[in-house]
KEBA-211995 format. One record per residue (C-alpha): x, y, z. Coordinates in steps of 0.2 Angstrom, whole numbers, plus 2048, in hexadecimal, padded with zeros to 3 digits. Last residue first. Example, Ala and Ser with C-alpha at 12.3 -4.5 7.8 and 13.67 -1.06 7.14 Angstrom:
<rs>
     u     v     w
   844   7FB   824
   83E   7EA   827
</rs>
This chain:
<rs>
     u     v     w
   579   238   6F0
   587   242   6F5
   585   251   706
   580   25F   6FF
   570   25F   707
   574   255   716
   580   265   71A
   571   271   719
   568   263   726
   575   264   72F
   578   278   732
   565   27A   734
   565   26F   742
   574   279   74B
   56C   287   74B
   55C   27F   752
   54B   27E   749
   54F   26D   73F
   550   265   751
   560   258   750
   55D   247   746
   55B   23A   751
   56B   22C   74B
   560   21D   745
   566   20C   751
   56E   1FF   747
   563   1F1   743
   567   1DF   74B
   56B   1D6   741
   55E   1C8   73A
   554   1B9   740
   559   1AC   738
   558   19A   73E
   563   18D   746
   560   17B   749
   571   172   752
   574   161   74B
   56B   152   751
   56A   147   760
   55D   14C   768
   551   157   761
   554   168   75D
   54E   178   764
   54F   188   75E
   561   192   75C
   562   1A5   754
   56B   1AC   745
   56F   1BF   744
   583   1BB   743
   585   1C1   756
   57C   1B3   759
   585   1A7   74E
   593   1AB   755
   58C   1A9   764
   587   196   760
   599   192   75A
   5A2   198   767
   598   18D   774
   599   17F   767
   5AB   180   76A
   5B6   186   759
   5C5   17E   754
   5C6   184   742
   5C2   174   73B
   5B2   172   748
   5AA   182   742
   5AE   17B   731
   5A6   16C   733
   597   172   73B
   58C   170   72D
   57B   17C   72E
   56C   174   735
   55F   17F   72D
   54C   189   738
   542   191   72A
   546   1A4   727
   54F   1A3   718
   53F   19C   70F
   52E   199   71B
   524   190   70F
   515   195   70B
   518   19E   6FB
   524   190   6F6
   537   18E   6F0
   53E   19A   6FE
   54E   192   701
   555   18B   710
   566   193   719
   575   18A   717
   57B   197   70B
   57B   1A1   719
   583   19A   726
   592   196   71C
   593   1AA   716
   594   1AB   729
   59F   19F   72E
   5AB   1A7   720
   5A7   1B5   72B
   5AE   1B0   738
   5BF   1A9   72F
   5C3   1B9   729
   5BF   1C1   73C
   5CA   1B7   744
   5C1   1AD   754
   5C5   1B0   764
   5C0   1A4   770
   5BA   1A3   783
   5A6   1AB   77F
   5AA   1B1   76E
   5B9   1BF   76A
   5BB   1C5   759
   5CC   1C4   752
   5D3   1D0   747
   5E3   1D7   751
   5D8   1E4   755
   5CB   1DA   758
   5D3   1D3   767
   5D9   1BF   76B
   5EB   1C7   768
   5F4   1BD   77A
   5E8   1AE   77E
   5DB   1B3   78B
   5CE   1B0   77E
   5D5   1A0   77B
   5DA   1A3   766
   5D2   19C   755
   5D9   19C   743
   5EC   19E   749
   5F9   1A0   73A
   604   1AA   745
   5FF   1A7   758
   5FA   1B9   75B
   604   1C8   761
   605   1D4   76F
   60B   1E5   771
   601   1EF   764
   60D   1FD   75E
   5FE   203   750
   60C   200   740
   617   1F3   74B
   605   1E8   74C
   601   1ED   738
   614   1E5   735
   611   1D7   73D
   5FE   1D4   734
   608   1D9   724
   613   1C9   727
   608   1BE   72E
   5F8   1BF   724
   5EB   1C7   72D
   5EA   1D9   723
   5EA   1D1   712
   5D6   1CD   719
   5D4   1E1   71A
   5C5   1E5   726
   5B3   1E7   728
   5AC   1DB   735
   59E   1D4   73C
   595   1D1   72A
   59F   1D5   71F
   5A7   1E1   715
   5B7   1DB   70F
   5C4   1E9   70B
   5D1   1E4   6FC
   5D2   1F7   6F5
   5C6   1ED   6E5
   5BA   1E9   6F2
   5BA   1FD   6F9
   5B6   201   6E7
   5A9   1F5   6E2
   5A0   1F9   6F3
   5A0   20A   6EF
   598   206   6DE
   58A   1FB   6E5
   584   20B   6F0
   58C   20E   702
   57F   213   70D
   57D   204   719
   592   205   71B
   590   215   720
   582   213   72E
   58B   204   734
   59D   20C   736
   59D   204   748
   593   1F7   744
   59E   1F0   738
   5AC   1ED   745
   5BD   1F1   740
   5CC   1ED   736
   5D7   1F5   72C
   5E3   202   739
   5D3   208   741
   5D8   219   738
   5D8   211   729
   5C8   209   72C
   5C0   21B   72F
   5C9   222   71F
   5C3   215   716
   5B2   219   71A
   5B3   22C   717
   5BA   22A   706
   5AD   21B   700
   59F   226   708
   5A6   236   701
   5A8   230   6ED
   5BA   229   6E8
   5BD   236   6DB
   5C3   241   6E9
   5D0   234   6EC
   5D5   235   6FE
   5D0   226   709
   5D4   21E   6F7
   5E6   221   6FC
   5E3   21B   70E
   5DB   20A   707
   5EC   20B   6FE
   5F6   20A   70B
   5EE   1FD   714
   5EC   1F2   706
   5FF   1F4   705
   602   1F0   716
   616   1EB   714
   61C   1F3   705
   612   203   704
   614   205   718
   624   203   718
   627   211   708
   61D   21D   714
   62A   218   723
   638   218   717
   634   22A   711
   632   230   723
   640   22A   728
   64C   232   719
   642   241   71B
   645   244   72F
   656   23F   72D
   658   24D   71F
   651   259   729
   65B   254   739
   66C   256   72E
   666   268   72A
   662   26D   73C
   673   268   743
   676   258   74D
   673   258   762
   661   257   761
   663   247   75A
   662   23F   76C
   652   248   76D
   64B   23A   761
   643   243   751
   62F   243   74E
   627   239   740
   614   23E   73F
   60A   231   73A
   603   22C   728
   5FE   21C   729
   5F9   21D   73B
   5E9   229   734
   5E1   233   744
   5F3   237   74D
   600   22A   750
   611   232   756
   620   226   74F
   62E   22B   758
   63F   22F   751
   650   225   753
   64E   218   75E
   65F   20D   761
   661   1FC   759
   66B   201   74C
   65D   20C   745
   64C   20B   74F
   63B   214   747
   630   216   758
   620   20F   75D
   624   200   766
   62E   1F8   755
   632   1FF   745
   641   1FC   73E
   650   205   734
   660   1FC   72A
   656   1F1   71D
   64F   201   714
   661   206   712
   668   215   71B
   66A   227   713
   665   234   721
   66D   227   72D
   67F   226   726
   67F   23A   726
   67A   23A   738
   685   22C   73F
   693   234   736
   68F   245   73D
   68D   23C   74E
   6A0   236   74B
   6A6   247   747
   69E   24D   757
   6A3   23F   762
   6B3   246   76A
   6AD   253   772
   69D   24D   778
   6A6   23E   77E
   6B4   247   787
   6A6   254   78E
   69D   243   795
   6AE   23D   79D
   6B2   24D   7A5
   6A1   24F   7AD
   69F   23D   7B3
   6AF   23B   7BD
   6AC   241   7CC
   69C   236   7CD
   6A6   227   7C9
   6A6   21D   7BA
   69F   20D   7B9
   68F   211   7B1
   699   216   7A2
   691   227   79A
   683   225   78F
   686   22D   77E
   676   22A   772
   675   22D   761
   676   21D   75C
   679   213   76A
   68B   219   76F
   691   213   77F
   69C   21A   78F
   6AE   21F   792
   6B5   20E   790
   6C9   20C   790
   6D1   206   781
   6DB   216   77D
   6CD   220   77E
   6BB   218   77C
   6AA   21A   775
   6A0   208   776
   696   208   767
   697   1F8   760
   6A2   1F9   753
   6AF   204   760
   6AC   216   75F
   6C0   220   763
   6C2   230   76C
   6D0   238   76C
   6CF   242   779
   6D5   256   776
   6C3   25E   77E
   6C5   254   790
   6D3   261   794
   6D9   25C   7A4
   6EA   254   7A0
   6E8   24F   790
   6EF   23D   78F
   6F5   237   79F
   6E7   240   7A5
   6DA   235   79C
   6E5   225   79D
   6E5   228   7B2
   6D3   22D   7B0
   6CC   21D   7A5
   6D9   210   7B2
   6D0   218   7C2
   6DB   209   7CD
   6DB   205   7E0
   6C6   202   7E2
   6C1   1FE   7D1
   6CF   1F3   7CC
   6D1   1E9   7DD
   6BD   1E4   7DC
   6BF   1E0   7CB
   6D0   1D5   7D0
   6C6   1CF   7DF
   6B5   1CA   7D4
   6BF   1C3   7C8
   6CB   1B8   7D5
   6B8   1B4   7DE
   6B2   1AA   7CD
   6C2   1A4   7C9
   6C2   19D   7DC
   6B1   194   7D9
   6B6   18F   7C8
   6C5   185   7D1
   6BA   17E   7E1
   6AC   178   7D4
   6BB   16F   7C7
   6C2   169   7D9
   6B1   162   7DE
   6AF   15A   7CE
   6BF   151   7CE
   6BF   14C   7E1
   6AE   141   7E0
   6AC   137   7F0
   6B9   143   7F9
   6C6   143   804
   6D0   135   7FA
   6D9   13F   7EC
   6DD   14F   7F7
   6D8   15D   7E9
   6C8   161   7F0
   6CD   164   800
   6DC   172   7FA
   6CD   17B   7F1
   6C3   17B   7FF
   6D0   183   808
   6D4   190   7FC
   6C1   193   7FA
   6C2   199   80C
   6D2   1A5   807
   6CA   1AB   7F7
   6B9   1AF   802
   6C4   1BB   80E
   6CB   1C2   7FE
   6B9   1C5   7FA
   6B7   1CF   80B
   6C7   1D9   80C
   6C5   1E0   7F8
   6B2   1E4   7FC
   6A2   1DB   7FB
   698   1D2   7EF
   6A1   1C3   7E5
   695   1B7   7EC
   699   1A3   7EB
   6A1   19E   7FD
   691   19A   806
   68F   190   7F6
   6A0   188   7F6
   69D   184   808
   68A   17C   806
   694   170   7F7
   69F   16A   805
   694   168   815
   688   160   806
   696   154   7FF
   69B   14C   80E
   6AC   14B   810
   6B0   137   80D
   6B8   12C   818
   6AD   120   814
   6A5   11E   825
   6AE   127   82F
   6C1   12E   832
   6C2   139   823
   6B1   143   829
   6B7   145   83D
   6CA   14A   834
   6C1   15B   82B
   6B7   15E   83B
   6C7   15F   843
   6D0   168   835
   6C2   176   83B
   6C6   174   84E
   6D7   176   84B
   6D5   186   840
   6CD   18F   84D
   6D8   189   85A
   6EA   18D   84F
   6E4   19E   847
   6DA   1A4   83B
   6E3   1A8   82E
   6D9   1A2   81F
   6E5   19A   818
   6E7   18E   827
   6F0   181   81D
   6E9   16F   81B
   6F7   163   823
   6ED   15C   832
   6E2   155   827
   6F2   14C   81E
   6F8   147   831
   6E8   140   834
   6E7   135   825
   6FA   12F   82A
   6F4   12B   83B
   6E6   11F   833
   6F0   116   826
   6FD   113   836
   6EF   10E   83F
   6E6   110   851
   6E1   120   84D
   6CE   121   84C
   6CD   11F   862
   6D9   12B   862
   6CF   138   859
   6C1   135   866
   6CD   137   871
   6D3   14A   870
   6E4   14E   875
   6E9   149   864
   6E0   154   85D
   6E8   163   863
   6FB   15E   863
   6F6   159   84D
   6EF   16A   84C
   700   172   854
   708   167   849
   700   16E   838
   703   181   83E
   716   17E   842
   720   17D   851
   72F   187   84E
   73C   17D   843
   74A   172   84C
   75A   177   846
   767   174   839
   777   176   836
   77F   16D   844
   777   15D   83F
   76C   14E   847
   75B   158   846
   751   15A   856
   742   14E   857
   731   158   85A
   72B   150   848
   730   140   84D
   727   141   85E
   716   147   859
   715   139   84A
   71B   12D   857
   70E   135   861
   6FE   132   856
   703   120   852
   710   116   843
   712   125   83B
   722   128   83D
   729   139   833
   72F   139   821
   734   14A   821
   73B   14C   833
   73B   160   836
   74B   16D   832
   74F   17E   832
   75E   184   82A
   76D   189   832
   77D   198   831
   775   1A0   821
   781   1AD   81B
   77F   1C1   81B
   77B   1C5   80B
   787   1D0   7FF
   77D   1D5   7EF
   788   1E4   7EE
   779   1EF   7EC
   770   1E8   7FA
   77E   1E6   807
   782   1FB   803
   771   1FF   806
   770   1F5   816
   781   1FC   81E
   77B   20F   818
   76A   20C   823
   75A   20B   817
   74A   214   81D
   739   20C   827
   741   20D   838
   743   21F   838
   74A   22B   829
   74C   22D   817
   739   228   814
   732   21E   805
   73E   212   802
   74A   20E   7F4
   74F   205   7E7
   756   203   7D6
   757   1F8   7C7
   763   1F5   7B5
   75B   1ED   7A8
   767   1DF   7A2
   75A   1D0   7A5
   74F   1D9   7B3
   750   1E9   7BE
   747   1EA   7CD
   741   1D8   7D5
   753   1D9   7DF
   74C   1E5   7EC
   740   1D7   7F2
   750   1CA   7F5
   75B   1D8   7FA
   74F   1DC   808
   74E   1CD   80C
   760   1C7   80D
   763   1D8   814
   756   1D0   824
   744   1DB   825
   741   1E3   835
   738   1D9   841
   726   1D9   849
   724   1C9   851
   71C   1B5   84F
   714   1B7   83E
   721   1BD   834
   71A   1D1   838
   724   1DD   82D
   730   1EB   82E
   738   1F3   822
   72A   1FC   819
   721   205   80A
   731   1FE   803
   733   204   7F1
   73A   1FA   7E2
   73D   203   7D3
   73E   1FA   7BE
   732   1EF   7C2
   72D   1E3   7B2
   728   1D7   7BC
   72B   1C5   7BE
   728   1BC   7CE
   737   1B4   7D7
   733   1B6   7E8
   735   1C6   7EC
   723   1CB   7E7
   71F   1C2   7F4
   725   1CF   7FE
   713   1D7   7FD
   710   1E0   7EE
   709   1F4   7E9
   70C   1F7   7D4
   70F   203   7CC
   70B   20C   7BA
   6FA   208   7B4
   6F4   201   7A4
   706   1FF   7A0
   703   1ED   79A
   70E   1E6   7A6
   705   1EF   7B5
   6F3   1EA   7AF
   6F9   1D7   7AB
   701   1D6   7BB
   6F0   1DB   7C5
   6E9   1CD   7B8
   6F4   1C0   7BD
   6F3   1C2   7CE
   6E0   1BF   7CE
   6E2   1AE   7C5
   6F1   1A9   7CF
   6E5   1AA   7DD
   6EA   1B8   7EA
   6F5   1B5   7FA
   705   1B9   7F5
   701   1C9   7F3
   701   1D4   7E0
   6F7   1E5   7E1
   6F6   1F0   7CF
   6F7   203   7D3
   6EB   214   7D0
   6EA   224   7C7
   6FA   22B   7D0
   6F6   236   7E0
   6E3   230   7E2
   6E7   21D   7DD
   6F8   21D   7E4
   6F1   21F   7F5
   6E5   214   7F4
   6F1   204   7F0
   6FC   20C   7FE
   6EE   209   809
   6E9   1F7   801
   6FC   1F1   803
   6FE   1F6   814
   6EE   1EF   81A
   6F2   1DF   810
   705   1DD   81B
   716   1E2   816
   716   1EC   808
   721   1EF   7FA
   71F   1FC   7EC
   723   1F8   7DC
   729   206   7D0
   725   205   7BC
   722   219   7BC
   72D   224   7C8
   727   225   7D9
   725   235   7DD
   715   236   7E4
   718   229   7F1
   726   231   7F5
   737   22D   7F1
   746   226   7FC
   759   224   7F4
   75B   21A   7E3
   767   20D   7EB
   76E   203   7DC
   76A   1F1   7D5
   773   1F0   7C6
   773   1E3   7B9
   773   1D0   7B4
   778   1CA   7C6
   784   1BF   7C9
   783   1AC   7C9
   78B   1A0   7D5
   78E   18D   7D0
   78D   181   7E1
   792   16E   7DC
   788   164   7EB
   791   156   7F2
   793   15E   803
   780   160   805
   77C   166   815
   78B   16B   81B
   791   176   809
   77E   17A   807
   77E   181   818
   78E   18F   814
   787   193   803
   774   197   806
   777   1A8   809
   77D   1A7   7F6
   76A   1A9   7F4
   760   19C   7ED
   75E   18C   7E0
   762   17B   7E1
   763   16F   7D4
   761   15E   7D2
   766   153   7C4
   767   13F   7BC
   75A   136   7C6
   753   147   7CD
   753   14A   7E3
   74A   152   7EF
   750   14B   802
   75C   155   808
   758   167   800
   745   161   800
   744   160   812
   74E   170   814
   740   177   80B
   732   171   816
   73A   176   823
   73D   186   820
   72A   189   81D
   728   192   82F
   739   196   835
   73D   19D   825
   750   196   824
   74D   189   816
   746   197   80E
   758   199   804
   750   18B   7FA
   74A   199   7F0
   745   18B   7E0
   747   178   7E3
   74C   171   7D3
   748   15D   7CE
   74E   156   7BE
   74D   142   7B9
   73E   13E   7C2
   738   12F   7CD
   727   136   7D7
   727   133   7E8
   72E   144   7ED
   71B   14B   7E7
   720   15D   7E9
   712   164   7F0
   719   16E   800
   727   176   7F6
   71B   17D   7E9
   71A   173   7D8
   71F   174   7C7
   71F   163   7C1
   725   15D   7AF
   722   14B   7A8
   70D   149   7A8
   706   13C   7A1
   6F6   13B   7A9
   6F4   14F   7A8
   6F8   155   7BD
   6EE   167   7BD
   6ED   166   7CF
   6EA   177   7D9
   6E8   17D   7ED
   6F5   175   7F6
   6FF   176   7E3
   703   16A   7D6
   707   171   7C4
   708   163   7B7
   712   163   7A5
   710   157   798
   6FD   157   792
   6FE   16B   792
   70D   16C   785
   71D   16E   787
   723   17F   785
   712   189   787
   70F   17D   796
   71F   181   79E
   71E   193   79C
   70B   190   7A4
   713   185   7B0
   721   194   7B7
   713   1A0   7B8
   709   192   7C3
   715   18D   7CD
   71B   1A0   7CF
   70A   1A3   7D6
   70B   194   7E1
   719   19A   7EC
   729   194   7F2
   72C   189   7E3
   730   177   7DF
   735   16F   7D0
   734   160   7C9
   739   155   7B8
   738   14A   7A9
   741   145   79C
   74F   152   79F
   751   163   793
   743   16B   799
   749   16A   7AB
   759   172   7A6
   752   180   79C
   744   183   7AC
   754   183   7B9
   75C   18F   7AC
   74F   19A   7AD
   74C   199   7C2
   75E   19D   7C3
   75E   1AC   7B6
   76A   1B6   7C3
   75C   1C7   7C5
   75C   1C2   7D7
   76D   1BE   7DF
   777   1B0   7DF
   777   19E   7E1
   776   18D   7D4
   778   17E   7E0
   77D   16F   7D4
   778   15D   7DB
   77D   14D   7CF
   770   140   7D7
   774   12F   7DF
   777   134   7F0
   767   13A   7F2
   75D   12C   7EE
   753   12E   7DF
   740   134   7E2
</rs>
């Protein structure tokens, strides 16, 4: 930082509403490089994000207790008073409200930087004409330029709460304030945005955002919405004039109320303000009014004031130059602040004596000392934990450990709770996050910062959700700003993906013909926004419908038993005897469309469902056409129909009797409809192939699948069941195709009668097990497969293949005719009669 008297100083005062902080930004942009400091870090961060979008991100940083964005070639610093870096050499440095120089809690700090902070070619200082008298002591040098007011602040008497008119701010002077004027604004108005100085600039933000984009009409702040934040406020209304400044209750000073009062009206938009009573302690008095609208402040008569650059040479050279008293009128000694308080109480303890017996080693405790008490828990409590901060700094490495540090961030990382408890979790995380961005307190500073930053985004959500829902019902304030009460005059608008909305806000979603109301609406709610829906979304369910009577093959699925269209079920398919030729019943949710629009639905889906199964399971369908060909003969009809109904495949035996009746020419036919008769199974071998064998498993909603392409499965492997065609053995399934190539293999590896003595097929053979062994079959498999095949195992020797021999299915069991002297004996045996040959 220059010295001091080397630096052209320009002191730009005035009112709010005077452009400082503009032309402070327009001068810095114009220098090589630059500084300035704020009161708060949420105009640090607005004022970097202007600066960024000017600039660029690698040339612009924004240092903060609790945020570092410092690029490696970094020219322009916006900063909070606290973080300036004074050791950097700049050409511009600003100091924004330095006014504050009288706060007995910060003024020091921004007295410090009105002597001390200084560009190579420019300073400015920026603040209330308050500052005047001071500044001319302080810094004699200083050329002072005043600045009126772009437009009129003017008294606009008291209004209630619920007549506020639209774009107002309403100030409050402590969170309990803010949150029950918040709630009040949400029954009588729809709901407010909530700004305090001590939420991220993340959750700020979007509370703004809602307010500038109309989304609701006011907005509850603390007074830190006097400090230079950017609204579009056109009424400022004091909830309060009194407030707690940590040491009493006071009421607020002109310059402070002139200070918040200033935020309405901006550029050459004229303002007003007000209160909300017209009597008592909380209501203007004439002399106030008057001060405020003639932007006449009393003036400053000191500044507080604290060593800057204290000694650090031990513990109470530190204490005793930052109790000195200041060498000028002007000035006076600040209040004992939080950070020296902390330094008094560990200094009285002598274990941290014994670590400070170094300049290097004071100045680490005086850093430690420094962390803020965001989370307001006063001066022993907090003592105690900068305490256990400086026992970590001062040993071994110096490092904070990682685990206390990582097992904080996690005790940190819920976003349950309500407003009070996640801003809590904010504040903690604040602390963390000021930790992590000390350079020398930890091992790996980067990484805990980037966790500390995401960690407070996280939370920042969570507490601008957690604000929304609990002090804003944006969906009814739009609805009643709209229509009042009628629900029947929405207009409703379908969004691609279904979600049904009004003017941008969700009432619920739209899956096909489905309306389910949004599950975060509330209970009183429910009713109006349903009707809305129903209301709005008949034109679009006519669409739907009309769209859906006619839709492509491409457009409907089948999948769980039910035809799907835009991924929302449409009908059911309801399998009776024949699942080729199911019934197709409606969805309830089409209930709702007229009687013609379901008829054609119904014959679009069911044409596409007949046309499906044509295209995908052709043998299928037309095994199910020859099920029902009169020319077909009854044997050839009534066993297709059975296979049919076993959606083409089933065991032989259980259609045994049939299948021993067929004649050569019935087998011709059911060969030529693709069915294999063997000797296990009857089945379709088109069936297994992948495609037709998905589409057979959406046909009969089976629920598990196969290995595609899989020969042999475990037997607790998902599909190892005959009805997806595999034949379970022992702790394999085999598929059935493959069985009975087995079979035929067997077979012809039988021994040929060539002599009247010899024994023929029945003589014991040692079929190749090379394709058993291709397939992946165990021995154990094997040998029951040839069981249930009708072969049987003998003995062999030692060493050489397995000797089967043939023994013969097992015969099906001959049905027992009923008695021919019954009823119902006389009744079969007249239907045996004219039953085909």
């Amino acid at each position: 930082m220059s010295n001091p008297s080397d630096s052209r100083v320009t002191a730009v005062l005035g009112p709010t509403n005077t452009g400082k902080t503009h032309l402070a930004i327009e001068r810095m942009a114009a220098h090589s490089s630059g500084i300035i400091g704020f009161p708060l870090r949420l105009l640090a961060r607005e004022v970097y994000d202007r600066m960024v979008a000017l600039k660029g991100p690698k040339e612009v940083a924004l240092v903060t207790g609790e945020e570092r964005i410092v690029p490696p070639g970094a020219r322009w610093f916006l900063c909070t008073a606290e973080s300036m870096p004074l050791d950097r050499e700049v050409s511009f440095v600003a100091l924004d409200e330095a006014q504050l120089g009288a706060d007995p809690e910060r003024g020091h700090v921004f007295t410090d930087r009105i002597l001390r902070a200084r560009g190579r070619d420019e300073t400015m200082i920026l603040g209330s004409d308050s500052l005047r008298p001071v500044l001319r002591k302080l810094v004699p040098d200083a050329e002072i330029v005043t600045r009126p007011r772009f437009s009129t602040l003017s008294y606009a008497g008291a209004k209630k709460l619920s007549r506020l008119p639209k774009r107002s701010a309403i100030v409050a002077f402590s969170a309990e304030e803010v949150y029950a004027v918040a709630e009040a604004l949400r029954r009588l108005r729809g709901g407010a945005a909530v700004v305090m100085g001590a939420l991220s600039p993340r959750t700020r933000n979007a509370q703004v955002a809602m307010f500038q984009a109309g989304e609701v009409d006011y907005l509850v702040a603390t007074d830190a919405i006097g400090m230079g934040l950017n609204l579009d406020v056109h009424h400022v209304a004091f909830a309060s004039l009194n407030k707690f400044d940590g040491r009493r209750s006071r009421r607020l000073t002109i310059a402070e109320m002139a200070q918040i009062a200033g935020r309405a009206g901006r550029h050459q938009r004229d303002g007003t303000f007000g209160a909300l009573v017209e009597e008592g302690p909380g209501a203007f008095t004439p002399e106030e009014i008057a001060a405020i609208e003639g932007h006449r402040v009393p003036a400053l008569d000191h500044l507080y004031w604290r060593e800057g650059e204290p000694d650090l040479a031990s513990i109470d050279a530190l204490v005793a130059s930052l109790e000195a008293k200041p060498g000028l009128p002007v000035l006076r000694a600040a209040p004992e602040a939080t950070d020296l308080i902390v330094l008094k109480r560990l200094a009285g303890e002598d274990w941290v004596r014994d670590r400070v017996r170094s300049p290097r080693a004071v100045a680490r405790l005086w850093a430690a000392c420094g962390l803020p008490d965001f989370r307001k828990l006063g001066a022993d409590p907090h003592a105690r934990f900068v305490a256990r901060i400086f026992r970590h700094l001062s040993e071994g490495r110096g490092h904070i450990p990682h685990s206390w540090f990582a097992d904080e961030l996690a005790r940190l990382d819920r976003v349950d709770g309500d407003v009070e408890t996640i801003a809590g979790r904010i504040a903690a995380a604040r602390s963390w996050a000021y930790i992590a961005h000390r350079a020398d307190w930890l091992e790996d500073p980067a990484h805990w910062a980037a966790r500390t930053g995401a960690l407070e985004e996280r939370l920042s959500d969570a507490l601008h959700a957690s604000l929304t829902q609990r002090f804003v019902d944006k969906r009814t304030t739009v609805l009643l700003r709209r229509i009042g009460a009628d629900a029947s005059h929405l207009p409703v608008v379908v969004g691609p993906e279904g979600e049904v909305s009004v003017e941008e806000h969700v009432l619920g979603q739209l899956t096909g013909f489905h309306f389910a109301v949004a599950a975060d609406a509330r209970a009183a709610d429910k009713r109006m926004l349903l009707a809305a829906a129903e209301k709005g979304l008949a034109s679009e369910l006519r669409s739907r419908a009309a769209t859906l009577a006619q839709a492509p093959d491409d457009a409907l699925t089948l999948a769980n038993g039910a035809i799907h269209w835009r991924d929302a079920r449409v009908a059911w398919v309801e399998p009776g005897t024949n699942p080729v030729r199911p019934a197709i019943r409606l969805d309830r949710t089409l209930d709702r469309l007229d009687p013609h629009e379901r008829t054609a639905i119904h014959a679009r889906l069911s044409d596409w469902f007949g046309a499906r199964i044509a295209a995908d399971l052709p043998d299928l369908a037309a095994l199910d056409a020859l099920s029902r060909d009169a020319g077909a003969g009854s044997r050839t009809r009534a066993l297709a129909g059975l296979l049919v109904e076993a959606g083409g495949m089933m065991p032989r035996r259980a259609a045994g009797a049939l299948v021993e009746a067929l004649d050569p020419q019935d087998r011709k036919r059911l060969r030529k409809a693709g069915v294999t008769i063997g000797t296990l199974d009857l089945f379709l071998p088109s069936l297994l192939k992948p495609r037709a064998a998905a589409a057979r498993r959406a046909l009969l909603a089976l629920e598990t699948a196969p290995v595609e392409g899989a020969t042999v499965l475990s037997r607790n492997a998902p599909g190892a069941a005959l009805e997806h065609g595999y034949r379970p053995l022992g702790q394999q399934a085999v598929r059935i195709d493959m069985a009975e190539r087995i079979a035929r293999a067997a077979h012809d590896a039988r021994p040929k009668k060539d002599t009247k003595k010899s024994k023929g097929g029945r003589a014991p053979f040692a079929p190749d097990p090379t394709l058993a062994t291709s397939m992946g079959l165990t021995p154990d498999t094997l040998a029951r497969l040839m069981a249930q095949l009708g072969f049987q195992s003998v003995r062999t020797p030692k060493g050489e293949r397995q000797r089967w021999v043939w023994k013969g299915m097992t015969p099906l069991a001959k049905p027992k005719p009923p008695p021919r002297d019954t009823p119902m004996g006389h009744a079969f045996a007249r239907l045996a009669e004219m039953a085909d040959d």
